[in-house]
C-alpha positions as CSV (number, residue, x, y, z in Angstrom):
1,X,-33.6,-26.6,-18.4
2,X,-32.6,-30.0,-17.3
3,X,-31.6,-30.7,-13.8
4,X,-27.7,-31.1,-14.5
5,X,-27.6,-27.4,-16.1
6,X,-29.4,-26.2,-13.0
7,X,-26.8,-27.5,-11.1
8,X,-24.0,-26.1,-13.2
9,X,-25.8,-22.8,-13.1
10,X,-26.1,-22.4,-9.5
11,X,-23.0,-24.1,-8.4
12,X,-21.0,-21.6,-11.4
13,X,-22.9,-19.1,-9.1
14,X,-21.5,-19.5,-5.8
15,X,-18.4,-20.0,-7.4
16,X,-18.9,-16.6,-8.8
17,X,-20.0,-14.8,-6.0
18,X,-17.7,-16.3,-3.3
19,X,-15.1,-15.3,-6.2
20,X,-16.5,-11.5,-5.8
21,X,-16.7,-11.4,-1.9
22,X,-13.4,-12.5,-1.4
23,X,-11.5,-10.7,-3.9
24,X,-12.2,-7.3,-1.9
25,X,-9.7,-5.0,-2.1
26,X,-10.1,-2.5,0.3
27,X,-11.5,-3.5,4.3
28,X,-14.6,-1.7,3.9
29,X,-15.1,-2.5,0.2
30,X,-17.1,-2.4,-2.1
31,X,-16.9,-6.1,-2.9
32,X,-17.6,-5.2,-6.4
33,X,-17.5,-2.2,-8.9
34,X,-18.0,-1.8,-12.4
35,X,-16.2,1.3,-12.5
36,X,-11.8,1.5,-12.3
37,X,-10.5,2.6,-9.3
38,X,-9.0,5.5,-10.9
39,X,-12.7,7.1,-12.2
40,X,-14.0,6.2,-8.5
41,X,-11.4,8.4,-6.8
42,X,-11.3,11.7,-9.7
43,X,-12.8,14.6,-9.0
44,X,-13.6,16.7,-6.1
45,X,-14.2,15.2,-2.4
46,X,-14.6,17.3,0.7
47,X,-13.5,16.3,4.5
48,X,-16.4,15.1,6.7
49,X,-14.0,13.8,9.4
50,X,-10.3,13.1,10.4
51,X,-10.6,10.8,13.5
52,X,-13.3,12.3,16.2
53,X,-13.3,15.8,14.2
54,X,-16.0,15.9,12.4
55,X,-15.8,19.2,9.0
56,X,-16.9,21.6,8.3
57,X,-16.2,23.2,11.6
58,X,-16.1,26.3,13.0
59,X,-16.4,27.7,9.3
60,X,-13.4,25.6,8.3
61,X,-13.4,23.4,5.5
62,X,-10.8,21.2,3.7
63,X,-11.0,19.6,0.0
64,X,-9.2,17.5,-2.3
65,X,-9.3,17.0,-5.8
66,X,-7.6,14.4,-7.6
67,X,-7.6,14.3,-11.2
68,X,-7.4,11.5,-13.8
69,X,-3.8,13.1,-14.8
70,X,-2.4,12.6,-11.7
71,X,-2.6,16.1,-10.6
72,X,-3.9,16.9,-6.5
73,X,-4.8,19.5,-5.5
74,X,-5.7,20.2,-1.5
75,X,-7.8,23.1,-0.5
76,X,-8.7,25.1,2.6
77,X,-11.5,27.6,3.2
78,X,-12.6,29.3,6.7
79,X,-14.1,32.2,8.1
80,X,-12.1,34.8,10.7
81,X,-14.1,38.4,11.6
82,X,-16.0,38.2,8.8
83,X,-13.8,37.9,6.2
84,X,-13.1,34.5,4.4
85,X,-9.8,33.0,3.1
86,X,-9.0,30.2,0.8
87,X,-6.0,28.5,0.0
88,X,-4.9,25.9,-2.3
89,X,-1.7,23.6,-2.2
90,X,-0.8,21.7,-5.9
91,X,1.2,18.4,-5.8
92,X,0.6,15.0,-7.5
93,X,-1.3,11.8,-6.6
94,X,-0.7,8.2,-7.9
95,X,-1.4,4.4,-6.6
96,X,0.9,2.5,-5.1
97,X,1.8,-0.4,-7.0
98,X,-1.2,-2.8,-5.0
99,X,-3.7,0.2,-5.4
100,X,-4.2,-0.4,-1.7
101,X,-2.6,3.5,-1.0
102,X,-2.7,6.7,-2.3
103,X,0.7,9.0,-2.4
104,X,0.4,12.4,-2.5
105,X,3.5,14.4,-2.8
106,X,3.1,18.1,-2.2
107,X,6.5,20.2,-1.9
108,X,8.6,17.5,-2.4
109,X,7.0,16.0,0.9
110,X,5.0,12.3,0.7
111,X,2.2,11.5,2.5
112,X,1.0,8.1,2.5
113,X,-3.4,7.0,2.8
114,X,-4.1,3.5,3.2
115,X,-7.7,3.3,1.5
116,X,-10.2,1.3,3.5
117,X,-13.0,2.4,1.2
118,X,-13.8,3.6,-2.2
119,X,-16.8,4.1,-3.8
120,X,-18.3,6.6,-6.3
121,X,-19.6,8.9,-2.9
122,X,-16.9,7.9,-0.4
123,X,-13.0,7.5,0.4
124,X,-12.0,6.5,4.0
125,X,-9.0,6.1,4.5
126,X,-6.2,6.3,6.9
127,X,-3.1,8.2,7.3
128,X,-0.2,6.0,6.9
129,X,2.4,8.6,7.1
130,X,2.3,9.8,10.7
131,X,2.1,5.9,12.7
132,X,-1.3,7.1,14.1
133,X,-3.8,5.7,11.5
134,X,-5.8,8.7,11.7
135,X,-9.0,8.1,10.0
136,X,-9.8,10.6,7.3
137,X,-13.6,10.4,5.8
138,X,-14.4,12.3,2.4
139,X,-17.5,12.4,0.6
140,X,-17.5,13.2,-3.6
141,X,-18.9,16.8,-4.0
């Protein structure tokens, strides 16, 4: 390889990879994912932590499950004098139009998550609806 196609190499490089980093979508990435936004957020996640609160706790537990149809669904499990309960709420989920949010709707009510990450293990993301910016952690079951 001659010295003016190393050049082009590396510079085509940087170019590239500056091209990558700034191009993040979401404030705590990834910078780069070879799988759709859509497949990285299907499937089953459970609640590690909504602001300081960190799940399960006390024998409570909360879930979500998005699928690729657009279907949510939004669980709860806990424990009271030895007996344990489970409920589950249905609704729909889609991305807003940027993909930066997620918009549940559950009984005709909306709830709006700003996603700050999403990866194949994770979703953080904030709570948009309420003005507080509650910070909701889930980690892919």
């Amino acid at each position: 390889m001659n010295k003016k196609n190393t050049t082009l190499l590396l510079a085509a490089t940087i170019v590239t990879t500056l091209n990558f980093h700034s191009c993040k979508k979401y404030d705590d990435g990834p910078a780069f994912s070879l799988r759709s936004k859509t497949s990285r957020l299907t499937g089953e996640w459970e609640v590690v932590r909504i602001g300081s609160a960190v799940y399960p706790q006390n024998g409570y537990s909360l879930e979500f499950e998005f699928d690729k149809n657009g279907d949510f669904t939004y669980g709860t499990s806990y424990s009271y004098n030895g007996q344990n309960y489970s409920y589950a709420y249905g609704g729909e989920w889609e991305f807003s139009s940027d993909k930066e949010d997620i918009e549940i709707t559950i009984n005709n009510s909306v709830l709006t998550f700003e996603i700050n990450r999403l990866t194949n293990k994770e979703l953080w993301m904030e709570d948009a609806s309420d003005n507080t910016d509650t910070e909701w952690k889930l980690e892919k079951k």
